[in-house]
C-alpha positions as CSV (number, residue, x, y, z in Angstrom):
1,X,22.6,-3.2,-21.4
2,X,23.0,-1.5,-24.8
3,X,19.9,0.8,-25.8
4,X,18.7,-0.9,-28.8
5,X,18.4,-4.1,-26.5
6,X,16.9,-2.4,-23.3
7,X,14.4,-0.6,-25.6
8,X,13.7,-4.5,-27.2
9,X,13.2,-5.7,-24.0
10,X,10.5,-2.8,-22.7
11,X,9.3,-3.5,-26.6
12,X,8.3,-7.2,-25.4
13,X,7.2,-6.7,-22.1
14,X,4.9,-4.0,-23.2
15,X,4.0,-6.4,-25.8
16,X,3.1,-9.5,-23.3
17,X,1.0,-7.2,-21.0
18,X,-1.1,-5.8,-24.1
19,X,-1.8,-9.7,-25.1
20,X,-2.4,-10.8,-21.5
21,X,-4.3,-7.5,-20.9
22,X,-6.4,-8.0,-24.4
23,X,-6.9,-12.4,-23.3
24,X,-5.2,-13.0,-26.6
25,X,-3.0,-15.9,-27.0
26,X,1.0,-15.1,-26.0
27,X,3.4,-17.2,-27.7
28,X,6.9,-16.0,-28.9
29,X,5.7,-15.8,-32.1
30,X,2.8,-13.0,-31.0
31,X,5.2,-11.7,-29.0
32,X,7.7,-11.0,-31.3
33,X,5.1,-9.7,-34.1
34,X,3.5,-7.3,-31.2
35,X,6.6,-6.1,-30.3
36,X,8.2,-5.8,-33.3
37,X,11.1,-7.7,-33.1
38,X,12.6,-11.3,-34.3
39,X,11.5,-14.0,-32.7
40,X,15.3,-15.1,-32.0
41,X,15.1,-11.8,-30.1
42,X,12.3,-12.7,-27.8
43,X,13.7,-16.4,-27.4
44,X,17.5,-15.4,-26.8
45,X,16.5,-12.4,-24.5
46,X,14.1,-15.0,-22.1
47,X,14.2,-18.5,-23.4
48,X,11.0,-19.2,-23.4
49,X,6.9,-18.3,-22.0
50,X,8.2,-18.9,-18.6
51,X,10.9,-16.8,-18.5
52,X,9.0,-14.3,-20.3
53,X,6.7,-14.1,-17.6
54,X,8.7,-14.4,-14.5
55,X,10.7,-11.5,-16.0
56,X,7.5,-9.9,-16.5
57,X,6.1,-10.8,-12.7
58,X,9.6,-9.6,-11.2
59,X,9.2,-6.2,-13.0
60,X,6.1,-5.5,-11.6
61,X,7.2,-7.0,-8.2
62,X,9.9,-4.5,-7.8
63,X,7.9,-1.9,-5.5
64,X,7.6,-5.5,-3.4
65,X,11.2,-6.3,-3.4
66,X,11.7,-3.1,-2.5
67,X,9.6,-2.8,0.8
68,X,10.8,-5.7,1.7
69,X,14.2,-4.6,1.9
70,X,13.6,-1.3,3.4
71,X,11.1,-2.6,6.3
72,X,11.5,-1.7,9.8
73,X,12.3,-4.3,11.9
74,X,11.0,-2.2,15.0
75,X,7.5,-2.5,13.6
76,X,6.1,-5.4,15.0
77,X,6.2,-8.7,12.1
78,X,2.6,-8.8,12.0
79,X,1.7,-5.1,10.8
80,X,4.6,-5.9,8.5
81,X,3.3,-9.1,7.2
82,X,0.0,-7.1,6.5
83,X,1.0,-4.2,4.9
84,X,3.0,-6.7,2.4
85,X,-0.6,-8.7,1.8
86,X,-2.0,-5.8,1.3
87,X,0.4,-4.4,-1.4
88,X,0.7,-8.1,-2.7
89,X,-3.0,-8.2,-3.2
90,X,-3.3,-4.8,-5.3
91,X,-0.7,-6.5,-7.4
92,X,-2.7,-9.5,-7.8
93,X,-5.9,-7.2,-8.7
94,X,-4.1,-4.9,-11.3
95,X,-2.0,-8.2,-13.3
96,X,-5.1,-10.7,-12.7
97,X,-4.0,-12.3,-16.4
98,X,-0.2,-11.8,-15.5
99,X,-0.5,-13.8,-12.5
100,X,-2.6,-16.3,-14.3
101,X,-0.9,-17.0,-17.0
102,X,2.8,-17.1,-15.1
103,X,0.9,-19.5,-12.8
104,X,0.3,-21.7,-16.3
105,X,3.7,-21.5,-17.4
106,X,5.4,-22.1,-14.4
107,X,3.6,-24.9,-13.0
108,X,5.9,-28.0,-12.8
109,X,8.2,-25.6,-10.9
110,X,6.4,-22.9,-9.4
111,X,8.1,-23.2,-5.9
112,X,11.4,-22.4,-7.7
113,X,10.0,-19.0,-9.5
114,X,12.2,-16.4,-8.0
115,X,9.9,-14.3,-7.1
116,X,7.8,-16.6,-5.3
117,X,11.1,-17.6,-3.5
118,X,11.5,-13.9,-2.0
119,X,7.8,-13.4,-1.3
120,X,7.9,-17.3,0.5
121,X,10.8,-16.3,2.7
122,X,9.3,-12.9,3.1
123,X,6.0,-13.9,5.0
124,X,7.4,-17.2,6.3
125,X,10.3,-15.2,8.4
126,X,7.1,-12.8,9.4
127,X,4.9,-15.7,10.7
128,X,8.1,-17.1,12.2
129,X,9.1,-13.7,14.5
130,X,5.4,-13.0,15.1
131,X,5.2,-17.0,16.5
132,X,7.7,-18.7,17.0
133,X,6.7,-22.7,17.0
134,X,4.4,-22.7,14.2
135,X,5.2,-24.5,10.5
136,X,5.7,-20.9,9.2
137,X,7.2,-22.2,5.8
138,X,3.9,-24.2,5.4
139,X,1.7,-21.2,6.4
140,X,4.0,-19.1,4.0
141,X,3.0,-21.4,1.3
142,X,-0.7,-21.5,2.2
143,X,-1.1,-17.7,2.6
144,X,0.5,-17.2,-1.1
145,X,-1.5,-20.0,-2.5
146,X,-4.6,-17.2,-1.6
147,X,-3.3,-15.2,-4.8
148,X,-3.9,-17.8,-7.5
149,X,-4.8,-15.7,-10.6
150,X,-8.1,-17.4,-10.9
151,X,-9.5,-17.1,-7.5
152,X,-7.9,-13.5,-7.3
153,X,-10.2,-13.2,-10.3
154,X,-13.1,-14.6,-8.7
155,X,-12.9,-13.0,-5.3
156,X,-11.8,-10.1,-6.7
157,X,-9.5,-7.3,-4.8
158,X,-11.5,-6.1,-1.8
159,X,-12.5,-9.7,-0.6
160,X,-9.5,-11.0,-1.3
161,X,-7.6,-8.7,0.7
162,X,-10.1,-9.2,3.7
163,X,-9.8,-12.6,3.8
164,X,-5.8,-12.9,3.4
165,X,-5.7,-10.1,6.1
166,X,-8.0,-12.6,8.4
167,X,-6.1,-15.1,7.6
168,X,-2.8,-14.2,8.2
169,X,-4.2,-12.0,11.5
170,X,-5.2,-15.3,13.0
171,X,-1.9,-17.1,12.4
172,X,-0.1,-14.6,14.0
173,X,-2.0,-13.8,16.5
């Protein structure tokens, strides 16, 4: 990537979290002005809000994606699939307005998000080594459903984290 178009991108990211971060509106347009770039920049660099915020999500997923691919399979699937709830629901607690406002945009197709696609195969091959014979792409679904910005918001962290950590703990149990 040339340097004048990384630095645009980190330019618009930065952008995006300051208006998610500040509750104001974030549309190309504010995006753009924010970040100091064309609006043909932001458009032609992400296509639209939803891509601008998946990219966004997947950024800050990358410590995720990252224990995910360096786990130890001799450590049993449940401690696994806890320690990735855990890190998933500090995520959640520090990008409450990220994860709100992807969850907006990405609606109608949320299933297909990529990210969401790594994390739903992540926990649902957990749930599926830790026990074997339940609906663990089901479960998978209904454990990530627990990190809907809003509720994430309402809960908060802590509680969240409990609960999920409960939750998952008796499916695979």
């Amino acid at each position: 990537m040339r340097s004048d178009a990384s630095r645009n991108r980190e330019a618009i990211l930065r952008a995006t979290e300051e208006l998610l971060a500040a509750g104001e509106s974030v549309s190309l347009d504010r995006v753009a002005e924010a970040a100091g770039v064309g609006k043909g920049t932001v458009f032609r660099r992400f296509g639209s809000r939803t891509g601008l915020f998946q990219e966004l999500l997947a950024e800050r997923a990358e410590r995720l994606a990252a224990r995910i691919a360096t786990e130890d399979p001799a450590v049993p699937a449940k401690e696994r699939l806890l320690g990735f709830l855990d890190e998933l629901a500090e995520l959640a607690g520090r990008n409450i307005a990220l994860f709100a406002a992807h969850e907006r945009a990405c609606a109608e197709d949320k299933y297909a998000d990529p990210t969401y696609l790594r994390w739903h195969a992540h926990v649902s091959a957990l749930i599926a080594e830790a026990r074997p014979g339940r609906d663990a792409d089901f479960l998978a679904h209904a454990i990530l459903g627990s990190f809907d910005g809003e509720l994430v918001r309402h809960l908060g962290v802590e509680r969240l984290k409990g609960s999920v950590r409960e939750l998952a703990s008796d499916l695979t149990s």
